[in-house]
N, CA and C of each residue as an Amber inpcrd file, in Angstrom:
protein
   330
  12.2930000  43.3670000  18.8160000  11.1010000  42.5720000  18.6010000
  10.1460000  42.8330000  19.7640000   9.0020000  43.3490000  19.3930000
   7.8320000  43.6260000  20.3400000   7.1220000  42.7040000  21.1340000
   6.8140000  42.4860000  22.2320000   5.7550000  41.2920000  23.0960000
   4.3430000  41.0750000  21.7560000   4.0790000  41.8810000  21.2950000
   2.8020000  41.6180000  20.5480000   2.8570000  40.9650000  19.3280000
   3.9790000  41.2210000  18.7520000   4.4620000  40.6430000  17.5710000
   4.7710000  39.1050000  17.3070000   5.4000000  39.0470000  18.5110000
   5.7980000  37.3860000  19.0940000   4.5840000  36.6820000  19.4130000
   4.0520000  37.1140000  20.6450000   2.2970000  36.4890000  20.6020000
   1.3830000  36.0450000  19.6510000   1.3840000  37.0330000  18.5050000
   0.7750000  36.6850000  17.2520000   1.6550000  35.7770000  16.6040000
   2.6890000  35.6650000  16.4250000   3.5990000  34.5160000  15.9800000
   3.4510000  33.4170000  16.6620000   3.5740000  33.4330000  17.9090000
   2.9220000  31.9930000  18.3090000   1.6270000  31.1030000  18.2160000
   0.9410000  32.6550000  18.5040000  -0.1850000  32.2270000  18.4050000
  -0.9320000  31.1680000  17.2180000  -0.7740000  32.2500000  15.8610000
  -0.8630000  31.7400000  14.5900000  -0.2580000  30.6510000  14.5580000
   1.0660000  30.4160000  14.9810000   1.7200000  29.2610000  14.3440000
   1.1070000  27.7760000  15.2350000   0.5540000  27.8550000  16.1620000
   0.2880000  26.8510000  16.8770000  -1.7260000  26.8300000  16.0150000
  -2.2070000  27.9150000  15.8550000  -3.1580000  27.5140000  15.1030000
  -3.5240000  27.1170000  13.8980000  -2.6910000  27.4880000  13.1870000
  -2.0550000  26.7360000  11.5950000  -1.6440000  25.6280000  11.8700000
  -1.5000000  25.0970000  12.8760000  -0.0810000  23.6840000  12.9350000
  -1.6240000  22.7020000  13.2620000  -1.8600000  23.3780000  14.7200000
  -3.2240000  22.7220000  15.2580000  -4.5570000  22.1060000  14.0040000
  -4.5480000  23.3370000  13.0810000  -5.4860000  23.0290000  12.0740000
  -4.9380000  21.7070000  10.6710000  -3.7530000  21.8730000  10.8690000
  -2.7890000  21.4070000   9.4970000  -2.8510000  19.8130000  10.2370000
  -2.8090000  19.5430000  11.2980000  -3.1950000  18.4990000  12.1870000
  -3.7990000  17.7210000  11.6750000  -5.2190000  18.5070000  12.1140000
  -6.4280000  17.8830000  12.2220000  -6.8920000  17.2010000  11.2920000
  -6.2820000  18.0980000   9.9900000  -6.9190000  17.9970000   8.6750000
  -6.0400000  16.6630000   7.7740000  -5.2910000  16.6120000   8.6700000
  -4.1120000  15.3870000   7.6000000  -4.8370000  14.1640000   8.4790000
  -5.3730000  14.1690000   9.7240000  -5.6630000  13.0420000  10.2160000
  -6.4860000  12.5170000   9.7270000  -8.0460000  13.4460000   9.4050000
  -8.6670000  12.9580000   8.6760000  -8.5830000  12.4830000   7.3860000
  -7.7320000  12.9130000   6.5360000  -7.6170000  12.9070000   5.0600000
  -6.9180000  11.2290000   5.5060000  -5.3790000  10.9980000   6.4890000
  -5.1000000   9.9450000   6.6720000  -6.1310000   8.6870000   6.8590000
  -7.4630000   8.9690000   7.8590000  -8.3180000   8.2590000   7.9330000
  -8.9480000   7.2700000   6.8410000  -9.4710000   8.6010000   6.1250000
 -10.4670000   8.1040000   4.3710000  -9.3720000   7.6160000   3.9580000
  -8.0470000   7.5370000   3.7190000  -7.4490000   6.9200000   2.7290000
  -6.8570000   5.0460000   3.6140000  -6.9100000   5.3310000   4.4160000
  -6.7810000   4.4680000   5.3550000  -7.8590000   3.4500000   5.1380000
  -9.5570000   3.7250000   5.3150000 -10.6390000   3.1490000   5.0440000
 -10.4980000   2.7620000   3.5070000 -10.6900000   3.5470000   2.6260000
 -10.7120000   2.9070000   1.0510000  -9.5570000   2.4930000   0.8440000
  -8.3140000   2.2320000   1.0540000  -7.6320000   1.1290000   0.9260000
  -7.9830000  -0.6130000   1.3660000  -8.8260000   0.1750000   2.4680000
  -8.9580000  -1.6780000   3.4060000 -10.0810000  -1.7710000   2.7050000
 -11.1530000  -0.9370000   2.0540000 -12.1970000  -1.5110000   0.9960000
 -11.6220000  -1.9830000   0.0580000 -11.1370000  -1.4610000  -0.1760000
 -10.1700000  -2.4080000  -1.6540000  -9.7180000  -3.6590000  -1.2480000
  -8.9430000  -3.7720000  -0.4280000  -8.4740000  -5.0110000  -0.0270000
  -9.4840000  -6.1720000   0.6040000 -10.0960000  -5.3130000   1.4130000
 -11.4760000  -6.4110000   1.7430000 -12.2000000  -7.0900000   0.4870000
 -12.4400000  -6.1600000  -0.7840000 -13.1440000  -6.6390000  -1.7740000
 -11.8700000  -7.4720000  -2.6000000 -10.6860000  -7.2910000  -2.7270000
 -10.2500000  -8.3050000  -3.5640000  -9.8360000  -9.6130000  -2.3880000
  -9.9580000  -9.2760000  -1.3030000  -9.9390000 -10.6470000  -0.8220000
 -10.9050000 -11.5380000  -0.6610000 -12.5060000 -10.7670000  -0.9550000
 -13.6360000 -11.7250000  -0.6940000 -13.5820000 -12.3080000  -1.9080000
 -13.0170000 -11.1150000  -3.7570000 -13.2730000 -11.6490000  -4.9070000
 -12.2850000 -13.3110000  -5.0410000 -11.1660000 -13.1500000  -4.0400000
 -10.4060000 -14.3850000  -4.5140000 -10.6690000 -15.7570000  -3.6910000
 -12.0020000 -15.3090000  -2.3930000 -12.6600000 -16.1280000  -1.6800000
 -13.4760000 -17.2380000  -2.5490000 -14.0240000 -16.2440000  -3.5020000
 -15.3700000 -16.9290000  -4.2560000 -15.0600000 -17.6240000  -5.8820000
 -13.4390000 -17.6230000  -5.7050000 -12.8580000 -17.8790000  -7.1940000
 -12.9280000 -17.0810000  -8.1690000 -13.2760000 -15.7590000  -7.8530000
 -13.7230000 -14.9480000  -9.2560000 -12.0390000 -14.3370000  -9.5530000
 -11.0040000 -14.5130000  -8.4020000  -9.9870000 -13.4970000  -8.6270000
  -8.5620000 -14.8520000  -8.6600000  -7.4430000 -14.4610000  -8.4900000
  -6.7990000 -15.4450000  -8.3930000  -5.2770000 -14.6020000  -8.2050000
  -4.9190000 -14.3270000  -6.8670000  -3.7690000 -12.9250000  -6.4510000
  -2.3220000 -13.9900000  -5.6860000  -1.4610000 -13.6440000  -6.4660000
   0.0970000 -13.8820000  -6.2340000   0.2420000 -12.7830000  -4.8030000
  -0.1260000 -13.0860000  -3.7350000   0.1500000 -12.3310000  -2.6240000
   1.9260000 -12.0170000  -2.0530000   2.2850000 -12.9330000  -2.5390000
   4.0040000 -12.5630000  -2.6840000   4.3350000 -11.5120000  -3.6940000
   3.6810000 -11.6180000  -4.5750000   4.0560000 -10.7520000  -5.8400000
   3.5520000  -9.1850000  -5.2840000   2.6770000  -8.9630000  -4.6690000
   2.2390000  -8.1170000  -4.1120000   3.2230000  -7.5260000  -2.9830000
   3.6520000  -8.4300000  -2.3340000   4.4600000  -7.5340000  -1.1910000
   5.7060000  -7.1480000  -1.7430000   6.3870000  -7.8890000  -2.5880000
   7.2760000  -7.6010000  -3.0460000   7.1760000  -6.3950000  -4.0760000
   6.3810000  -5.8340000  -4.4160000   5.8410000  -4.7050000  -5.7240000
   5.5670000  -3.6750000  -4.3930000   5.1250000  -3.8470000  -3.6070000
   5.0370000  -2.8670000  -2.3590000   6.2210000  -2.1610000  -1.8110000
   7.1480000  -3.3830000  -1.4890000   8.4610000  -2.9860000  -0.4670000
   9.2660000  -2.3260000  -1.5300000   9.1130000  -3.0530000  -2.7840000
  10.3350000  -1.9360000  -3.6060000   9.2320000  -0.9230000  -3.9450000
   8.7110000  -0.4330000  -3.9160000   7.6880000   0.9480000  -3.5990000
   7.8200000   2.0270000  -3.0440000   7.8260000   1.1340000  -1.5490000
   8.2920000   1.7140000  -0.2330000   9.3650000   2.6700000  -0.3430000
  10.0930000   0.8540000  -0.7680000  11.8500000   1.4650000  -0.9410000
  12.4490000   2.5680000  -1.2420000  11.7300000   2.8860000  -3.1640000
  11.9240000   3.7770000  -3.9170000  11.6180000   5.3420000  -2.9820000
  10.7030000   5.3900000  -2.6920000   9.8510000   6.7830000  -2.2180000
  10.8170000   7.1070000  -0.6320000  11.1940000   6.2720000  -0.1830000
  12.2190000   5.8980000   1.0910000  13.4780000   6.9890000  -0.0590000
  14.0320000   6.4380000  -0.6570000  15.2140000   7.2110000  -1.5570000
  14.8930000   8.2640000  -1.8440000  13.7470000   8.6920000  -2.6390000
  13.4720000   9.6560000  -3.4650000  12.9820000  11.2660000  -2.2960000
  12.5890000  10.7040000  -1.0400000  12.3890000  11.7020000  -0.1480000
  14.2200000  12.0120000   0.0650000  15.2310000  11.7270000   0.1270000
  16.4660000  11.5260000   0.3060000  16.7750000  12.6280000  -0.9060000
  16.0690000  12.8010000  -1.6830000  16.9270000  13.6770000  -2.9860000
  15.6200000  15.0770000  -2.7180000  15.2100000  15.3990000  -2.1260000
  14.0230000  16.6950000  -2.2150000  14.7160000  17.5630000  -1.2510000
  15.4680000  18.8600000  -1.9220000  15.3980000  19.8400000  -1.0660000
  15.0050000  20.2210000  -0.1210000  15.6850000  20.3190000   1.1280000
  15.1550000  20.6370000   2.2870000  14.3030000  19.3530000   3.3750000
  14.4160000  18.4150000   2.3250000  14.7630000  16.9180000   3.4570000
  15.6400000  16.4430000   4.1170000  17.0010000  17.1500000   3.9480000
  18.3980000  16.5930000   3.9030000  18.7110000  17.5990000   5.7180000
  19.3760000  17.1230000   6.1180000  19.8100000  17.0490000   7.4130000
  20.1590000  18.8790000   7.7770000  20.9550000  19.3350000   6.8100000
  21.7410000  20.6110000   6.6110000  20.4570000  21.5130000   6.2960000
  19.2190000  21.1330000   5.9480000  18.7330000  22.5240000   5.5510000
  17.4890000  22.4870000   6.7350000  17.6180000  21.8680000   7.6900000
  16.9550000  22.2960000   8.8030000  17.0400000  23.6100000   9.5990000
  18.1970000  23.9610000   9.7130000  18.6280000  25.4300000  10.4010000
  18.5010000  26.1380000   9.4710000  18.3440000  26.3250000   8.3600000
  18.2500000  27.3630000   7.4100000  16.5820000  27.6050000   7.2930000
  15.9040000  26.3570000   7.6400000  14.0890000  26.7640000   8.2780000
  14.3800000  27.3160000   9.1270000  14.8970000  26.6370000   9.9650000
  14.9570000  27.5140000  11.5350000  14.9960000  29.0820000  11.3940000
  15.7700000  29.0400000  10.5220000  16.1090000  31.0590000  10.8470000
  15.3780000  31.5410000  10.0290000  14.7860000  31.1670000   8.8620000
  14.3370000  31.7910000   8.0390000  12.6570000  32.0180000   8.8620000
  11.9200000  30.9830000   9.4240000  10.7960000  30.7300000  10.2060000
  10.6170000  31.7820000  11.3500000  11.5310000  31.3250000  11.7960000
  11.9220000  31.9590000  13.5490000  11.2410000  30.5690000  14.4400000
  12.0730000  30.7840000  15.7210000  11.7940000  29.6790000  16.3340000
  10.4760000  29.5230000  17.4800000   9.8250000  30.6570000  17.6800000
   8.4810000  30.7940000  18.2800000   7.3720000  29.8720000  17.2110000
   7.5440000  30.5390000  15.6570000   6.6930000  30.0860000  14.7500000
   6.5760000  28.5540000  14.5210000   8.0580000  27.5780000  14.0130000
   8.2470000  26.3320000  14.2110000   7.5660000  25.6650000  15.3400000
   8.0650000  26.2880000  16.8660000   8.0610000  25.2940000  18.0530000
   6.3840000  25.0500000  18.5500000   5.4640000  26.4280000  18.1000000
   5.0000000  26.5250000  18.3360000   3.4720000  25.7910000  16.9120000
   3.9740000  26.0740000  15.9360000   3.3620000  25.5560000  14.5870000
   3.5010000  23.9200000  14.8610000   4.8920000  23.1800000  15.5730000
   4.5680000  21.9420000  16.0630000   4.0750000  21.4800000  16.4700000
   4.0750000  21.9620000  18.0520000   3.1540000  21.7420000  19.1420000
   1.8550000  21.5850000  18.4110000   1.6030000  22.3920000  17.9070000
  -0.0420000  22.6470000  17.2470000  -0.5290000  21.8200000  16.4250000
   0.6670000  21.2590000  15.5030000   0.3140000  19.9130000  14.5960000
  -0.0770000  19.2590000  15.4960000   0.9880000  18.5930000  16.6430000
   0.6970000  17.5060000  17.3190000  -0.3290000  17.0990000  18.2790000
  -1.0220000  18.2210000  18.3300000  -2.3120000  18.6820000  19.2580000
  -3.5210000  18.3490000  18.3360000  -3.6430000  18.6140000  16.7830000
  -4.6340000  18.6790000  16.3920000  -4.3110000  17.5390000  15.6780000
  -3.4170000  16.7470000  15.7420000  -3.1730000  15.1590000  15.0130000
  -3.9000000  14.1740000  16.1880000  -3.4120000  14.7480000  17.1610000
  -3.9710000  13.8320000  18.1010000  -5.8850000  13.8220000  18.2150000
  -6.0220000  14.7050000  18.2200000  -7.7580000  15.2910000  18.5110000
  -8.4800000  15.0890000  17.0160000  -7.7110000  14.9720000  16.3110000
  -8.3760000  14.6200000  14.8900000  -8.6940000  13.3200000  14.9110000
């Protein structure tokens, strides 16, 4: 394996990671904001009597939500504990460590 080959492997992978970052933070943001619009507006609608919300019924329709998607990440290929090293090698470990770093750089700055 060549010095130049590796460089570009890092390189890339920390700028893909850096960019893959940035871009989930924002997307996290907007969905973050129009949720709390939603919620701001059905809480002013049940302010003014126009609405009328079982707020228990709500958390409880949430947590088993949660719950479910909590399990269902549990059954997706390559979530499971054992198929981490099989990224590992298949990736190489410059590309990963470095594709991390880079998420966590451009999550933060996003």
């Amino acid at each position: 394996m060549n010095l130049e080959s590796v460089g570009l492997t890092i390189g890339g992978g920390f700028f893909a990671g850096a960019l893959i970052g940035y871009a989930l933070k924002k997307v996290v943001k907007l969905v973050v904001v129009v949720v709390g619009l939603f919620f701001a507006g059905i809480a002013y609608l049940q302010y003014q009597q126009m609405l009328n919300i079982n707020w228990n019924k709500v958390q409880v329709a949430s947590q088993n939500t949660l719950s479910t998607l909590a399990n269902a990440t549990t059954q997706v290929p390559g979530f499971n504990s054992g198929d981490h090293t099989a990224a590992l090698s298949n990736l190489g470990v410059p590309l990963t460590g470095s594709m991390s770093m880079g998420f966590a750089i451009g999550f933060m700055k996003g």
